[in-house]
C-alpha positions as CSV (number, residue, x, y, z in Angstrom):
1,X,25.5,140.2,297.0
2,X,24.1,140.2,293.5
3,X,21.4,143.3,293.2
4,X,19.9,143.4,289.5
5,X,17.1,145.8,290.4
6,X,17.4,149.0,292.0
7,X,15.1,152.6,292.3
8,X,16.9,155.8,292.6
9,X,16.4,159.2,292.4
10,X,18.4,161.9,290.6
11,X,18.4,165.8,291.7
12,X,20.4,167.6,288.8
13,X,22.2,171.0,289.9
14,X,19.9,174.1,290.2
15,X,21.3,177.3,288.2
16,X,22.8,180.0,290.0
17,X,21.0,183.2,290.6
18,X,22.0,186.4,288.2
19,X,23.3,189.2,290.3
20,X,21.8,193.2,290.4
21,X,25.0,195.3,290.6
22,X,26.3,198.9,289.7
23,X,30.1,200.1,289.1
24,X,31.5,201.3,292.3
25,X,34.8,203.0,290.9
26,X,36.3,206.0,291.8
27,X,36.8,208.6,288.8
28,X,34.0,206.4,286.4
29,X,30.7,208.2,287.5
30,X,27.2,206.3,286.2
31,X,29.0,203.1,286.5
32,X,25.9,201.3,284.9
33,X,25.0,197.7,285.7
34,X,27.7,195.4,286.5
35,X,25.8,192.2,287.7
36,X,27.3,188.8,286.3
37,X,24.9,185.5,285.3
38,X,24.5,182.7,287.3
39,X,26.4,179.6,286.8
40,X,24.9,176.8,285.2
41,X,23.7,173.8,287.3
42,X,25.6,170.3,287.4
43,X,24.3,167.5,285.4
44,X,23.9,163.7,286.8
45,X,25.4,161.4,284.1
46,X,25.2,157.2,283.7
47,X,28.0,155.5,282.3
48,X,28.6,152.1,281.3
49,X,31.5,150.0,283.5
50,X,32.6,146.6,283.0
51,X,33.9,146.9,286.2
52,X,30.5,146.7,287.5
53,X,28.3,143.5,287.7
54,X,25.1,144.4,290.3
55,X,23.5,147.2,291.0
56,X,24.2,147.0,294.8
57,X,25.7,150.4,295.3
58,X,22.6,151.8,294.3
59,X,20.3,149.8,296.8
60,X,22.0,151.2,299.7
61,X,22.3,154.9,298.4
62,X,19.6,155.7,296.2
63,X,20.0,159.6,296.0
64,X,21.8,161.7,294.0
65,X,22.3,165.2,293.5
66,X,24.6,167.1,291.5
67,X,26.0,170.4,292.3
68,X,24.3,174.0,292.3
69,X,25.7,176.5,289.6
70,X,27.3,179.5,291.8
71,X,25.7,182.8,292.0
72,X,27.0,185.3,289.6
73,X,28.4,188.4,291.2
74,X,29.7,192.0,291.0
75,X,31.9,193.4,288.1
76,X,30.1,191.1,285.7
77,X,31.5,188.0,287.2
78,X,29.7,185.2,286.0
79,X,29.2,182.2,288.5
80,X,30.9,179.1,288.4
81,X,29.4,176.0,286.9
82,X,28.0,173.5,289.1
83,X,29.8,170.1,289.0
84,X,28.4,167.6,287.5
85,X,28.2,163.5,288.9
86,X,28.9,160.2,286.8
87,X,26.7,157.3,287.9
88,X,28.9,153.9,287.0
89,X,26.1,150.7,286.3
90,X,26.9,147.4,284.8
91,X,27.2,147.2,280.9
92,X,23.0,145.4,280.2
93,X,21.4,147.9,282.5
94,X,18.3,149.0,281.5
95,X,17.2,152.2,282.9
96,X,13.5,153.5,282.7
97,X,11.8,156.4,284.1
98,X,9.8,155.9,287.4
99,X,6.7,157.5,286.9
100,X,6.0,157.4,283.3
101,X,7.5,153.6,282.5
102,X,9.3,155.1,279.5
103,X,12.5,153.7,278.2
104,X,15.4,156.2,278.9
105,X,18.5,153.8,278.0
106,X,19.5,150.5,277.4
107,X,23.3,150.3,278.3
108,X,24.2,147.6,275.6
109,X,28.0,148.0,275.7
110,X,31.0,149.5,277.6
111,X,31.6,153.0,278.4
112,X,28.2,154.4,277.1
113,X,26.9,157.9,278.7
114,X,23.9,159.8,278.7
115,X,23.1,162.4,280.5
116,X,19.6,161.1,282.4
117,X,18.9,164.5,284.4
118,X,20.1,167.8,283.1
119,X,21.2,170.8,285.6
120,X,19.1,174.0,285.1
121,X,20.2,177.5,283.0
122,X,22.0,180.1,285.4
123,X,20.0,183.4,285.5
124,X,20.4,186.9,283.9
125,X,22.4,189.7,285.6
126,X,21.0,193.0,285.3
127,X,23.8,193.5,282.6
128,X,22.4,191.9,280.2
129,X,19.2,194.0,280.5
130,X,21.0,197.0,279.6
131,X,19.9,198.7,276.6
132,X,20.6,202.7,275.4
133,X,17.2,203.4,276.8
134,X,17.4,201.3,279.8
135,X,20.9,201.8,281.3
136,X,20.3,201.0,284.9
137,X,17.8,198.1,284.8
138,X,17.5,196.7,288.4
139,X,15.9,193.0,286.9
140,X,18.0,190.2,286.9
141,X,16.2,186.5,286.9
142,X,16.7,183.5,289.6
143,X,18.6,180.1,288.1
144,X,16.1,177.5,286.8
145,X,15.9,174.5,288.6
146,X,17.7,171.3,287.7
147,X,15.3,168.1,286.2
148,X,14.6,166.0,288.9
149,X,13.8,162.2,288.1
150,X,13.2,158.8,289.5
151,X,14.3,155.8,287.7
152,X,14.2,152.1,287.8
153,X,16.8,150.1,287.3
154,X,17.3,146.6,286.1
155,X,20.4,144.9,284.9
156,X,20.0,141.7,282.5
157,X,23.2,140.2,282.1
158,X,25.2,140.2,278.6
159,X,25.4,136.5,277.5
160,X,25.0,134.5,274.0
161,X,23.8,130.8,275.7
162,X,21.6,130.6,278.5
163,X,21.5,127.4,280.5
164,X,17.8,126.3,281.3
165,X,16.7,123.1,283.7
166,X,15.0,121.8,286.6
167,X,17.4,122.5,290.1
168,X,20.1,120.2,290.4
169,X,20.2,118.9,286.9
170,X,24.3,120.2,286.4
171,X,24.1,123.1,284.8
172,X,26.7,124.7,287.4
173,X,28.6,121.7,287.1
174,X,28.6,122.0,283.3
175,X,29.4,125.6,283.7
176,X,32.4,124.9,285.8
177,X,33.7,122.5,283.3
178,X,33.4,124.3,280.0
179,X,34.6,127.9,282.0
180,X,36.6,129.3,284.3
181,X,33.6,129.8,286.6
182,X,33.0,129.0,289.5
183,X,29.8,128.4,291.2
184,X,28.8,126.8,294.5
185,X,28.2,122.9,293.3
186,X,26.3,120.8,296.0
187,X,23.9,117.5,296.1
188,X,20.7,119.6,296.8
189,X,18.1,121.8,294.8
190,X,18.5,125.5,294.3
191,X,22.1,125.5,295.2
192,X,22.5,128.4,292.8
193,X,20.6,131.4,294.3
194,X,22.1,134.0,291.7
195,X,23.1,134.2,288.0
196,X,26.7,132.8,286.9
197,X,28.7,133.7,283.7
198,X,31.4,131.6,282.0
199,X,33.4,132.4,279.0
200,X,33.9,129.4,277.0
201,X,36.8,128.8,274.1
202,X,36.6,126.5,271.6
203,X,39.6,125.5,269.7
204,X,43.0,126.6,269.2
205,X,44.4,130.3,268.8
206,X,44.2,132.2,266.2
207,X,41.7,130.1,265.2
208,X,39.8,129.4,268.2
209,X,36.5,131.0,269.6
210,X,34.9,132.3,272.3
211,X,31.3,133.0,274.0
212,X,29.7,134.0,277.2
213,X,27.3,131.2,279.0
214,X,24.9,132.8,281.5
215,X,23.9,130.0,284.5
216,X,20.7,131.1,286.4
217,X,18.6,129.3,289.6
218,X,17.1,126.2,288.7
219,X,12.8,126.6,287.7
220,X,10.6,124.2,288.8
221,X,6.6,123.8,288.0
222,X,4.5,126.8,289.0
223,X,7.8,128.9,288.8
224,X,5.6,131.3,286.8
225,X,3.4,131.8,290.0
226,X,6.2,132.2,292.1
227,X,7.3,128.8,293.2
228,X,11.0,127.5,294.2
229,X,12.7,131.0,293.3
230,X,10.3,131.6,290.6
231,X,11.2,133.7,287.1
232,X,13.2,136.5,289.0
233,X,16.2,135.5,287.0
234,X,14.9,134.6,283.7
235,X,15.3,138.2,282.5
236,X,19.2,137.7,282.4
237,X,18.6,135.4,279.7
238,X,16.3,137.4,277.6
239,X,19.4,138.8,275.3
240,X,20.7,135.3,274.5
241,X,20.7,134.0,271.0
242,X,19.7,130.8,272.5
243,X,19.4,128.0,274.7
244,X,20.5,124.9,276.1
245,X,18.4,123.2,278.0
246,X,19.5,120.2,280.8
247,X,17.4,117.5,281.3
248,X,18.5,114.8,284.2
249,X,18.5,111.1,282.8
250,X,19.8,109.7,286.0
251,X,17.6,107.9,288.7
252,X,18.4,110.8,291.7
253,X,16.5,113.4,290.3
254,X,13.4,112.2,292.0
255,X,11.5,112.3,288.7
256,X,10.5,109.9,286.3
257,X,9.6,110.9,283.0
258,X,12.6,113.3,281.4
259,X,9.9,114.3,278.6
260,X,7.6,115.9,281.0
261,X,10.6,117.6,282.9
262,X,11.4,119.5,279.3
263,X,8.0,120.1,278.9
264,X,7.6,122.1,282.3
265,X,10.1,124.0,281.7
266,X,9.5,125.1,278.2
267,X,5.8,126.0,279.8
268,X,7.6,128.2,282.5
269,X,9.5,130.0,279.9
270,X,6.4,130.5,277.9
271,X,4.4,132.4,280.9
272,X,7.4,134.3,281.4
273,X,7.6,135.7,278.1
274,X,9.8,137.7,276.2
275,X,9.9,134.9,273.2
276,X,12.1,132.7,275.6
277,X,10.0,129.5,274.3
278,X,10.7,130.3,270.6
279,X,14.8,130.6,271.0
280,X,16.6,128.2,269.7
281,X,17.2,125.5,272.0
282,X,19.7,122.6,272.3
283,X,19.2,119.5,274.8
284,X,21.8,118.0,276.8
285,X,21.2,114.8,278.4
286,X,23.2,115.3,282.0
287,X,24.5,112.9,284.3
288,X,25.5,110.1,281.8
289,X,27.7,108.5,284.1
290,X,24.6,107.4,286.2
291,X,22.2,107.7,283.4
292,X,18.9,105.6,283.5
293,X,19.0,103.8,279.6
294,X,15.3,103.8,279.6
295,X,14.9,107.8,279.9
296,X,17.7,108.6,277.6
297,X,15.6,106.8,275.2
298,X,12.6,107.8,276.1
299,X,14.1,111.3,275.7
300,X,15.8,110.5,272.3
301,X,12.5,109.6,270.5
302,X,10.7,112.8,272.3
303,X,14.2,114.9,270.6
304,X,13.8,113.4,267.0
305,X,10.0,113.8,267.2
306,X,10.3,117.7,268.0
307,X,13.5,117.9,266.0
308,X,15.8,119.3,268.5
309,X,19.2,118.4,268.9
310,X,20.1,116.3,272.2
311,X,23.8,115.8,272.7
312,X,23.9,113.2,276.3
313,X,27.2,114.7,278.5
314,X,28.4,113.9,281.9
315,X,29.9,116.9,283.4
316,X,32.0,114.3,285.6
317,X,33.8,112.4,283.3
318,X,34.1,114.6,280.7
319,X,31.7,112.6,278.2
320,X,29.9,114.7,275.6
321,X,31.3,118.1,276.7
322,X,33.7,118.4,273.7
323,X,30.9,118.1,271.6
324,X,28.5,120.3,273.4
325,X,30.7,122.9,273.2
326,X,31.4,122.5,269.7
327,X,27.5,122.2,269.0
328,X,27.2,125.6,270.7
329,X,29.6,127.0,268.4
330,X,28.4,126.4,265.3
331,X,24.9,127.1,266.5
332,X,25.8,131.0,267.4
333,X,27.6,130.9,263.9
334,X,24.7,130.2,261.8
335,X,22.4,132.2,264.4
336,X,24.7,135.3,263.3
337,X,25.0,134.1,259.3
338,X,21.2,134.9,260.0
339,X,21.0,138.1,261.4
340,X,23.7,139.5,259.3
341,X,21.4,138.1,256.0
342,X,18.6,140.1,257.9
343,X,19.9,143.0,258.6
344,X,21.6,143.1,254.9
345,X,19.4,145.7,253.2
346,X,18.1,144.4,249.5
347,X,19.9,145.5,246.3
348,X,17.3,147.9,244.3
């Protein structure tokens, strides 16, 4: 089951009370106070796994609590800390608080921790209220309680292409030839139901390269309003550096004009937001095997008009993919020559 959203909440461990108590020993008269602090309370911690990939152990248990700090005790024994509990979530989780909406984390790589509710102070014993005017002070203070919050969780997976396109149009084909993935492939719309990633490699060691292609359900027209699956999904391809977008040139895709099928879709990305509209975007022309000539060029004169690069593939025979893959390549390489030139700070 693939859960990418989830609301739990956390109980951190309460500090233990600080204890009132006077030396009881024969041959020491006026003992004084003897009363120990209060452990400290457990915290709840989140760590980053990669040995995670939904958020489903959270849907079905969606409390957690840490453990109380001890009481401290007689002979100035202070109480033992409270034990503290790790929370494992999928590396591209995304935690927020409940109530207020604020950002807590963003869990951008592996084996990442922060402490998200911290486990309250362990009182005073009377002890430490001892002063050489106050020898036998009876105060001693209660443990504070540990935070309590409720957070949201959503989990957008970690991927550098995303693969856009009306249901049915090959994009799990195509995912299942240029990776080691492998999703359910059938003769019917919204065959995928959940997110896929591959890990494609492109030429030969030590020279070769690799990236992460993320496969979500298929969008249709009024996905934005909730049709077919809707936009439910698009979120895991909010992180990409861009996008290659399927457009079905055959006759068996029931529709008739390839332009208005890129169209649709690029409008569904643009009432989902998050700048998905404005990625970079590369066109594949699927299903050359049984393509229909007159809507790869209709397609091809819509590609050079809007200057976007269409590379036609058939995930069947092979045709194209080479040079897809290639294409996708080189387009994350000069994507990253970018960001790098941006983030380079100017000489002075």
């Amino acid at each position: 089951m693939f859960v990418d959203e989830a609301k739990i909440r956390v109980k951190a461990g309460d500090g233990g009370n600080g204890c009132m108590a006077f030396r009881r020993e024969k041959f020491v008269p006026r003992g004084g106070p003897s009363g120990g602090d209060g452990g400290r309370g457990g915290d709840v911690i989140m760590e980053s796994s990669e040995r995670h990939n939904t958020l489903v152990h959270f849907r079905f248990n969606p409390e957690y609590k840490a453990e109380r700090g001890r009481h401290g005790e007689g002979s100035n024994k202070t109480g033992r800390e409270g034990g503290s509990i790790v929370l494992k979530v999928p590396v591209g989780t995304i935690v927020y608080d409940e109530l207020s909406g604020e950002l807590v984390h963003d869990f951008s790589r592996s084996d990442e921790r922060i402490v998200v509710a911290r486990g309250g102070r362990g009182g005073r014993g009377n002890a430490q209220f001892a002063t050489s005017t106050h020898q036998a002070p009876r105060e001693h203070e209660e443990g504070r309680p540990g935070e309590e919050r409720e957070l949201r969780l959503e989990l957008k997976l970690l991927a550098d292409v995303g693969l856009v396109g009306y249901p049915n149009a090959g994009k799990s084909t195509l995912i299942s030839r240029i990776s080691a993935a492998r999703p359910k492939i059938a003769n019917y719309p919204f065959t995928t139901l959940e997110p896929q990633l591959g890990v494609v490699a492109v030429g030969e060691p030590p020279n070769d390269v690799s990236f992460v292609v993320a496969d979500i359900p298929g969008l249709i027209e009024g996905a934005s309003q909730g049709a077919g699956l809707g936009t439910q999904f698009l979120r895991h391809i909010e992180r990409t550096r861009f996008l290659v977008h399927l457009v079905d040139v055959s006759d068996f895709s029931g529709r008739s004009d390839p332009v208005q099928d890129h169209e649709v879709i690029t409008h569904e990305l643009a009432n989902f937001g998050a700048g998905l509209d404005t990625k970079p975007t590369i066109v594949a022309a699927s299903k050359m095997d049984i393509a229909n000539k007159d809507k790869l060029a209709k397609l091809k004169r819509y590609c050079k008009r809007k200057k976007l690069e269409l590379y036609p593939i058939s995930a069947v025979t092979g045709e194209g993919i080479e040079e897809l893959k290639w294409a996708m390549a080189k387009k994350l390489a000069a994507i990253g020559r970018q960001l790098a030139l941006a983030e380079t700070p100017p000489e002075v």
